[in-house]
mmCIF file as gemmi writes it, N, C-alpha and C atoms, coordinates in Angstrom:
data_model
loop_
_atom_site.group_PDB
_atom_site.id
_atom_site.type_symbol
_atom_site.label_atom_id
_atom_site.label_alt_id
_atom_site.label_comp_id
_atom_site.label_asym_id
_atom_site.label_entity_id
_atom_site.label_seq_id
_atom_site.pdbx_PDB_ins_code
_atom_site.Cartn_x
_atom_site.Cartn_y
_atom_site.Cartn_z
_atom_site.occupancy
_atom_site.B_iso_or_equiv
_atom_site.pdbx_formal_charge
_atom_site.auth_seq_id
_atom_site.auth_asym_id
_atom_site.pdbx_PDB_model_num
ATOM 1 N N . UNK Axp A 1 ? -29.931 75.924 54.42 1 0 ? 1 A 1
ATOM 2 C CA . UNK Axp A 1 ? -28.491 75.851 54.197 1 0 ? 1 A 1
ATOM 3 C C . UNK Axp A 1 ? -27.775 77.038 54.846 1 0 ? 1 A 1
ATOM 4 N N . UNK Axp A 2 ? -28.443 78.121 55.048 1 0 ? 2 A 1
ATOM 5 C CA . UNK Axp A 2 ? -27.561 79.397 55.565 1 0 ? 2 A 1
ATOM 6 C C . UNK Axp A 2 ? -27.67 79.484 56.556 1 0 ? 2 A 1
ATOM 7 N N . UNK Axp A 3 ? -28.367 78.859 57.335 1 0 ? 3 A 1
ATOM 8 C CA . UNK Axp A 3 ? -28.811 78.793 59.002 1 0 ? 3 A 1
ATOM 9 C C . UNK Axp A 3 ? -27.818 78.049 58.833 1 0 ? 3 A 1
ATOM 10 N N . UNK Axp A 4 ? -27.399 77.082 58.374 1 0 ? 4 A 1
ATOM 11 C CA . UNK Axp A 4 ? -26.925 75.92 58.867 1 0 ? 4 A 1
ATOM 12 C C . UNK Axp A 4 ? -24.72 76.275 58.734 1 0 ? 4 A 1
ATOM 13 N N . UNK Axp A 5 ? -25.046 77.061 57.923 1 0 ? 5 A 1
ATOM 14 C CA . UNK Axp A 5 ? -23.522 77.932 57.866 1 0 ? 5 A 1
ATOM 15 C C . UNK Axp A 5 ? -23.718 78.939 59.133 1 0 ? 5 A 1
ATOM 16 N N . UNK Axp A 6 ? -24.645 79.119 59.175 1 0 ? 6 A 1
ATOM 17 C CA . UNK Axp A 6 ? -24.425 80.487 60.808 1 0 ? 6 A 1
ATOM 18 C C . UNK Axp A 6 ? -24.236 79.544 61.641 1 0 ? 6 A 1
ATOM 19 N N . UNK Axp A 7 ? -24.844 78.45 62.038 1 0 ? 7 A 1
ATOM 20 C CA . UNK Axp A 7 ? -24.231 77.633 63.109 1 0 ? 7 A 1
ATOM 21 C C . UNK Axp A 7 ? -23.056 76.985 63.096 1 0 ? 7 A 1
ATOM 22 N N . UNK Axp A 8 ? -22.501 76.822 62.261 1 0 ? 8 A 1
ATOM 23 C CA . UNK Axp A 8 ? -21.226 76.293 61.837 1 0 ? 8 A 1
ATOM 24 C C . UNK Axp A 8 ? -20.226 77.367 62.599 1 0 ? 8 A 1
ATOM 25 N N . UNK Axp A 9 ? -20.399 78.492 61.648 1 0 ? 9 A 1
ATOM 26 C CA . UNK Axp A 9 ? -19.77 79.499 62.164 1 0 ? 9 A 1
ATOM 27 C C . UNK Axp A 9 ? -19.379 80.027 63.544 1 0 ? 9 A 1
ATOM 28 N N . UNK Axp A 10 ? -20.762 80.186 64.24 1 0 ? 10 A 1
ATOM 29 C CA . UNK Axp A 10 ? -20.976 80.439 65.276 1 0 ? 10 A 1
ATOM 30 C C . UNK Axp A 10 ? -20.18 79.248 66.594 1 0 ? 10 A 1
ATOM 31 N N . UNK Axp A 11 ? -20.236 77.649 66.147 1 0 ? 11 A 1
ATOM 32 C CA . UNK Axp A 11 ? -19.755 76.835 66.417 1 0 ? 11 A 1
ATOM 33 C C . UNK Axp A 11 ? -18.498 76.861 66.324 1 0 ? 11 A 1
ATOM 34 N N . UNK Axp A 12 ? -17.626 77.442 65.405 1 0 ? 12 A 1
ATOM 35 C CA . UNK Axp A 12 ? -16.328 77.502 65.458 1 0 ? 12 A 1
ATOM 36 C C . UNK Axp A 12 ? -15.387 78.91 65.843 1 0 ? 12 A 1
ATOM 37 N N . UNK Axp A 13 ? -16.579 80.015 66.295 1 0 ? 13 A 1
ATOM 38 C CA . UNK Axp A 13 ? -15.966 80.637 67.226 1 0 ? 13 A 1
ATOM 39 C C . UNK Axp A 13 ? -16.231 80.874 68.522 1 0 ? 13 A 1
ATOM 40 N N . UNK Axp A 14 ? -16.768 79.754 68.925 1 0 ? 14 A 1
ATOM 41 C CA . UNK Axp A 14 ? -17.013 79.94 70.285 1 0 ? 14 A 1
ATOM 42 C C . UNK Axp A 14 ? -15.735 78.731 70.561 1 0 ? 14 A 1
ATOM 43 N N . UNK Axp A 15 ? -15.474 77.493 69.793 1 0 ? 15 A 1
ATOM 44 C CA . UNK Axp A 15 ? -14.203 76.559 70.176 1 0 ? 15 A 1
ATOM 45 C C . UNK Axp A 15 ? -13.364 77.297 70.093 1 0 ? 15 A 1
ATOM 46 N N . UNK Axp A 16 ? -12.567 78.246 68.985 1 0 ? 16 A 1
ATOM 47 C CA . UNK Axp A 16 ? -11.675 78.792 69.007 1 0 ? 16 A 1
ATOM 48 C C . UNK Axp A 16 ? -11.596 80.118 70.142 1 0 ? 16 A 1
ATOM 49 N N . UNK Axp A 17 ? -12.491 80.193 70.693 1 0 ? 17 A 1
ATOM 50 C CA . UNK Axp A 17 ? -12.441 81.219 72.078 1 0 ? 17 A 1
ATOM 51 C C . UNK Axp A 17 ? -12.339 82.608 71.33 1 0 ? 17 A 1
ATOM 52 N N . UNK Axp A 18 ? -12.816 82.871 70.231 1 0 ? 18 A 1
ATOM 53 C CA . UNK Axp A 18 ? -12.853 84.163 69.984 1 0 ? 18 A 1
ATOM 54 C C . UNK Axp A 18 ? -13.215 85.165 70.677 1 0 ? 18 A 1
ATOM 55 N N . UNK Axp A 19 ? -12.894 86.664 71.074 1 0 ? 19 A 1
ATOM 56 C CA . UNK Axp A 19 ? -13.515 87.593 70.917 1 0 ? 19 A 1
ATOM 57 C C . UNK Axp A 19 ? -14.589 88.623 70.243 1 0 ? 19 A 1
ATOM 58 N N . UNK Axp A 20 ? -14.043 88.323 68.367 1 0 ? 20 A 1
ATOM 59 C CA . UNK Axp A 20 ? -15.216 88.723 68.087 1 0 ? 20 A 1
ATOM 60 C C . UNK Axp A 20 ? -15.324 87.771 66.737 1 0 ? 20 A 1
ATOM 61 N N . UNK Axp A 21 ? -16.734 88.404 65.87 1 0 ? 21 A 1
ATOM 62 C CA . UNK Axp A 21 ? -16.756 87.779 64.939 1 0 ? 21 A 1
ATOM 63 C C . UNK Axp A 21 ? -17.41 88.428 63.558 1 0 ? 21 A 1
ATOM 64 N N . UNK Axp A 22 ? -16.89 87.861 62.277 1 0 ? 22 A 1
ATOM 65 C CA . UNK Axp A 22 ? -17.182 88.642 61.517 1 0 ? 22 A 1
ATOM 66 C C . UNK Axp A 22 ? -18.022 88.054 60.571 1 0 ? 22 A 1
ATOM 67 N N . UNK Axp A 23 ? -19.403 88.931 60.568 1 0 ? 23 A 1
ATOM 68 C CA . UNK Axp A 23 ? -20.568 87.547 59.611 1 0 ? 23 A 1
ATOM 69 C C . UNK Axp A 23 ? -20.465 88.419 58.078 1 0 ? 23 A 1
ATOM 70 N N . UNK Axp A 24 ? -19.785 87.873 57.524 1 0 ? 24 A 1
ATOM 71 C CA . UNK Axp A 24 ? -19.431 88.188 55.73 1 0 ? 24 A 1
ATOM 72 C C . UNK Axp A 24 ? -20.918 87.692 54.904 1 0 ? 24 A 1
ATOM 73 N N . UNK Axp A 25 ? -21.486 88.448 54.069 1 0 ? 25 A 1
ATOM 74 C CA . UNK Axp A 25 ? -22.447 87.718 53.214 1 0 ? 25 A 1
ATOM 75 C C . UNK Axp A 25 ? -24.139 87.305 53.74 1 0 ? 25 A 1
ATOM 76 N N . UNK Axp A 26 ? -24.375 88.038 54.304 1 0 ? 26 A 1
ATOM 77 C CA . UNK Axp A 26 ? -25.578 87.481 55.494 1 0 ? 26 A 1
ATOM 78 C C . UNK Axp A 26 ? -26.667 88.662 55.015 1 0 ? 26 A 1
ATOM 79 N N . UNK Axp A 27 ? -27.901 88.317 55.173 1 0 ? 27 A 1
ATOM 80 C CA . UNK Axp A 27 ? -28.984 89.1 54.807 1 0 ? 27 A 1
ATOM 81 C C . UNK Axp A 27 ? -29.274 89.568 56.121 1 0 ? 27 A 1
ATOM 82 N N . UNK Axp A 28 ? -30.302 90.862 55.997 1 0 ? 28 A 1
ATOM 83 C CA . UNK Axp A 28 ? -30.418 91.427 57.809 1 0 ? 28 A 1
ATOM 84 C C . UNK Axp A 28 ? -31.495 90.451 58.102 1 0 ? 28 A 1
ATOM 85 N N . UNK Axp A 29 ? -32.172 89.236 57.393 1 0 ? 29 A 1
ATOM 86 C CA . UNK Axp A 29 ? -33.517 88.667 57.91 1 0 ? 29 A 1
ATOM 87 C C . UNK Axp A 29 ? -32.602 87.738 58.392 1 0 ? 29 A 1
ATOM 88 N N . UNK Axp A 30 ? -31.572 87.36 57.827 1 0 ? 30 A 1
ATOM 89 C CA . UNK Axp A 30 ? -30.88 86.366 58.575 1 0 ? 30 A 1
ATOM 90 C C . UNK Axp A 30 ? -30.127 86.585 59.785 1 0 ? 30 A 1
ATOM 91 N N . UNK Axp A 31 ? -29.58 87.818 59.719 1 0 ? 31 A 1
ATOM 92 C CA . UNK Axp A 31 ? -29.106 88.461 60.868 1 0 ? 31 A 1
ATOM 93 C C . UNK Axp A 31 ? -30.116 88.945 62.267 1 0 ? 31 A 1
ATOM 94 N N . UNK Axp A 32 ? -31.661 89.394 61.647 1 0 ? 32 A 1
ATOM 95 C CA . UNK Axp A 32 ? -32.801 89.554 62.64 1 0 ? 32 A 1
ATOM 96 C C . UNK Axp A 32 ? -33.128 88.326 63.009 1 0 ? 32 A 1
ATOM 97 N N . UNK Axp A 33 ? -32.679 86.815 62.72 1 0 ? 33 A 1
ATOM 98 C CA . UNK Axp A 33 ? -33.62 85.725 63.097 1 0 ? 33 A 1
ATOM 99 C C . UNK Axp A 33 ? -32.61 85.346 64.426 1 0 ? 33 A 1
ATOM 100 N N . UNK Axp A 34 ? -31.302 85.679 64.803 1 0 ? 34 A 1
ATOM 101 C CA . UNK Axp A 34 ? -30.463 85.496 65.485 1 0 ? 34 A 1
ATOM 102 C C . UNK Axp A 34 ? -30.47 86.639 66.767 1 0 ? 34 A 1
ATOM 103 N N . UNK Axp A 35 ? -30.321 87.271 66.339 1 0 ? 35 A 1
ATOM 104 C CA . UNK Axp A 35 ? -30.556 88.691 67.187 1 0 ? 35 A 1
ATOM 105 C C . UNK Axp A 35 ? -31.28 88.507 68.596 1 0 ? 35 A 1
ATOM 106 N N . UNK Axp A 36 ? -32.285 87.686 68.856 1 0 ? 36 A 1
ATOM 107 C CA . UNK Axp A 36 ? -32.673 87.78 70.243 1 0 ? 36 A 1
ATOM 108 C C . UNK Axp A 36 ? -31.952 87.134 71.084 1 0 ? 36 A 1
ATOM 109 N N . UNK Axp A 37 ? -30.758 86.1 69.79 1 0 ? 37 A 1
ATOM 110 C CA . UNK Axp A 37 ? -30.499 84.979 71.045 1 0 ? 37 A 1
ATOM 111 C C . UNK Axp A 37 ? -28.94 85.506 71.856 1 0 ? 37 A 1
ATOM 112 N N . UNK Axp A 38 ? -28.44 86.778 71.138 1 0 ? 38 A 1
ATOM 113 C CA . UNK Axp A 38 ? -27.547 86.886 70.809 1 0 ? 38 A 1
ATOM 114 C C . UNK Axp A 38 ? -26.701 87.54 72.235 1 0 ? 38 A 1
ATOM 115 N N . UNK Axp A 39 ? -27.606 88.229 73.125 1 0 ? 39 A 1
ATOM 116 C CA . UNK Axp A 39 ? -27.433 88.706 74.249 1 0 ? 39 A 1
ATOM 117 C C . UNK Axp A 39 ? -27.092 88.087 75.414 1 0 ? 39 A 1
ATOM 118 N N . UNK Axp A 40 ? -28.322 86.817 75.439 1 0 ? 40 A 1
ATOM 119 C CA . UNK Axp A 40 ? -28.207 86.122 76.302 1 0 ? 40 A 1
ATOM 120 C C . UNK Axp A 40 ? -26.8 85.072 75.562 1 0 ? 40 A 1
ATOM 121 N N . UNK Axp A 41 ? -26.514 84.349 74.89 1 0 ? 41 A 1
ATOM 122 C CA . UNK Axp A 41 ? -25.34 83.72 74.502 1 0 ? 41 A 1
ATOM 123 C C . UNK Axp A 41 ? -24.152 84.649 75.03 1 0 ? 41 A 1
ATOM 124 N N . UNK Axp A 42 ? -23.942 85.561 74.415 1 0 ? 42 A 1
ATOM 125 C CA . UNK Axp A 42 ? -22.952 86.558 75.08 1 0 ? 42 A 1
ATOM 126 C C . UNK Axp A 42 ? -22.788 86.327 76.264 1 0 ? 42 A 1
ATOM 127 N N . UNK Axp A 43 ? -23.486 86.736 77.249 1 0 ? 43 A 1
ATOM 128 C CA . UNK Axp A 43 ? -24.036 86.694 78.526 1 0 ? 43 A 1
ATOM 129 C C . UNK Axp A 43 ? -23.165 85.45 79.289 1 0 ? 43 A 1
ATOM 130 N N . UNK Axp A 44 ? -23.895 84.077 78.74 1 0 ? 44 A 1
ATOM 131 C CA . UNK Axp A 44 ? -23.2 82.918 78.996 1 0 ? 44 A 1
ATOM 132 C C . UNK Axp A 44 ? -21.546 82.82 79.059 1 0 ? 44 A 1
ATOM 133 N N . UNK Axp A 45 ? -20.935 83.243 77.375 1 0 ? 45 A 1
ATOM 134 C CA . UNK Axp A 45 ? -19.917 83.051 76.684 1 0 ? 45 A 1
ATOM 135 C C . UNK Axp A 45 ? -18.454 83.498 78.216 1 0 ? 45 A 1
ATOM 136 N N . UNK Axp A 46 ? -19.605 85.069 78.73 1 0 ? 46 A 1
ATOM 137 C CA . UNK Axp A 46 ? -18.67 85.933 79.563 1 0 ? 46 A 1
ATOM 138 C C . UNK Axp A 46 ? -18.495 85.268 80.796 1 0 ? 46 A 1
ATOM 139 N N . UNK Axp A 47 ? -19.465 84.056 81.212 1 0 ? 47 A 1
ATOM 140 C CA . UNK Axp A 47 ? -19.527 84.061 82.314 1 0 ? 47 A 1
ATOM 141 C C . UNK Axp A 47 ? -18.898 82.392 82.142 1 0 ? 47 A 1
ATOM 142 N N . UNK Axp A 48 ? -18.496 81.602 81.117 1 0 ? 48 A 1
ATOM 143 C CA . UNK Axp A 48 ? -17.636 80.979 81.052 1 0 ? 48 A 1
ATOM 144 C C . UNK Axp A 48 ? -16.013 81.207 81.142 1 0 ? 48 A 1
ATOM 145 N N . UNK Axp A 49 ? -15.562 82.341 80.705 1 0 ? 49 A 1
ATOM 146 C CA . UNK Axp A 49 ? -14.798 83.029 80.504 1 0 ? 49 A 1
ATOM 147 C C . UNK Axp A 49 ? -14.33 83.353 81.768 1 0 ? 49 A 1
ATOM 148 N N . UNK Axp A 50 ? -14.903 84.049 82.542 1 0 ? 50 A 1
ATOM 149 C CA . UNK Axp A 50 ? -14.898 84.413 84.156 1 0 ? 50 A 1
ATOM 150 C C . UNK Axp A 50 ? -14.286 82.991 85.302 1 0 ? 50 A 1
ATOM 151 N N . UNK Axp A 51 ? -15.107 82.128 84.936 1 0 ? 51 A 1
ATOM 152 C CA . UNK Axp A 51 ? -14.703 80.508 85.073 1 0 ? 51 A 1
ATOM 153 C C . UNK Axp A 51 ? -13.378 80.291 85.063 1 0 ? 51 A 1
ATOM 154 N N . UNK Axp A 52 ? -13.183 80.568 84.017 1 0 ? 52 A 1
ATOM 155 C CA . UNK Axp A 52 ? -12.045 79.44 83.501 1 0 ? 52 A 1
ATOM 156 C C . UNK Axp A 52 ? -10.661 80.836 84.058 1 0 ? 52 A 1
ATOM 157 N N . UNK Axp A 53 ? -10.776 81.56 84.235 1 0 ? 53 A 1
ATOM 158 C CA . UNK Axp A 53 ? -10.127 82.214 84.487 1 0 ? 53 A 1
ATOM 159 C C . UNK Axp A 53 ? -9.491 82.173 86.236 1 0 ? 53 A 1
ATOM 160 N N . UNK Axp A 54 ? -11.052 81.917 86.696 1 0 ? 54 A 1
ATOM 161 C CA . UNK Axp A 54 ? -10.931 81.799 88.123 1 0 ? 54 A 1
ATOM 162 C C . UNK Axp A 54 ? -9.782 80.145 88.371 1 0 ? 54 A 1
ATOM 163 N N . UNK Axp A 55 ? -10.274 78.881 87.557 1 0 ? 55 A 1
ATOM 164 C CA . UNK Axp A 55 ? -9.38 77.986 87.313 1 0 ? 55 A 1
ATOM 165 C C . UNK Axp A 55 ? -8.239 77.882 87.214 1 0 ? 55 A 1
ATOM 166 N N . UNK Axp A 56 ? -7.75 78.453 86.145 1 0 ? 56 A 1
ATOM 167 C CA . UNK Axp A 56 ? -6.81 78.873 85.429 1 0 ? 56 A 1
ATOM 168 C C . UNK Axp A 56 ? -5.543 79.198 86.987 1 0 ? 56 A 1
ATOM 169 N N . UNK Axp A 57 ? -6.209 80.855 87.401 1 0 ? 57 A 1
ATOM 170 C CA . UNK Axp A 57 ? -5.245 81.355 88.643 1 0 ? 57 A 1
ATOM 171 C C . UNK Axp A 57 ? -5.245 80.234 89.93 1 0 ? 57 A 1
ATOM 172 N N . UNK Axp A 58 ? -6.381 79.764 90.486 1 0 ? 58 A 1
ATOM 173 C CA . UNK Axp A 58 ? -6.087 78.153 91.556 1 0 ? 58 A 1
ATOM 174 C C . UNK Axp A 58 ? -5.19 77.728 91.124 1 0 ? 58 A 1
ATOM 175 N N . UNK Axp A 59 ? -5.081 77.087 89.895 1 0 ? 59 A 1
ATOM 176 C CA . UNK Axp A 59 ? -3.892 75.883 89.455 1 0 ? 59 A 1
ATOM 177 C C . UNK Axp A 59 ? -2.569 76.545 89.513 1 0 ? 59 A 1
ATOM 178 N N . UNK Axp A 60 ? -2.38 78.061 88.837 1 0 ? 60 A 1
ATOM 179 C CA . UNK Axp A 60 ? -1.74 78.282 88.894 1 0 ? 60 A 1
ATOM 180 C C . UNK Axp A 60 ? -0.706 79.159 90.125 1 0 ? 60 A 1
ATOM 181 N N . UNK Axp A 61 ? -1.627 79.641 91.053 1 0 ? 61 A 1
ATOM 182 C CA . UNK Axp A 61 ? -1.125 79.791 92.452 1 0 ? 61 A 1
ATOM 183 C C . UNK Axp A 61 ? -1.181 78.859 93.42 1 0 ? 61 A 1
ATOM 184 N N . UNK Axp A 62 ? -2.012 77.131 93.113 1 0 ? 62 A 1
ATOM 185 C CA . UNK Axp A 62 ? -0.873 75.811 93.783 1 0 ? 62 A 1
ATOM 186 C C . UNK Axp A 62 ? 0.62 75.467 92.922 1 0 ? 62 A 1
ATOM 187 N N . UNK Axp A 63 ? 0.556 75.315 91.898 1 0 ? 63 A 1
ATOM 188 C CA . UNK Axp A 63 ? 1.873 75.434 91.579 1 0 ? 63 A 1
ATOM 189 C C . UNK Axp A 63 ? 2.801 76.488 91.587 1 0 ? 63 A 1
ATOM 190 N N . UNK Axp A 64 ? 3.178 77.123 91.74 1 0 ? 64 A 1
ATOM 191 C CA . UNK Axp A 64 ? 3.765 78.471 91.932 1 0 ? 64 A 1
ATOM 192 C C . UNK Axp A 64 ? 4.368 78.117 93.993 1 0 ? 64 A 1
ATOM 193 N N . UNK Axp A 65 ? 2.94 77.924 94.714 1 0 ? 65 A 1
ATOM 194 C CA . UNK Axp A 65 ? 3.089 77.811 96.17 1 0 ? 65 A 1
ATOM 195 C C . UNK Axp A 65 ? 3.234 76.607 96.708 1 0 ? 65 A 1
């Protein structure tokens, strides 16, 4: 059940495009079972981010020009 709230969680701040996040109520075994993945996700998160950004300015310097 508490794995299953960390993914929840985790699931609803990566839609909402957060920056950061705050894990309330969590044991450190629950917090150590996450921990390896946590770098490489990051990793990803930034390099979506980078993306959409690059998008973002195209669209918005054809319309503009």
């Amino acid at each position: 059940m508490r794995m299953s709230k960390l993914r929840s969680s985790v699931d609803a701040f990566i839609k909402t495009g957060g920056s950061y996040a705050k894990l309330d109520h969590l044991t450190a075994m629950e917090i150590n079972s996450i921990r390896p993945l946590l770098p490489h996700a990051l990793d990803e998160l930034s390099k979506l981010q980078k993306v959409v950004r690059i998008v973002m300015n195209f669209f918005w310097k054809k319309k503009i020009g």
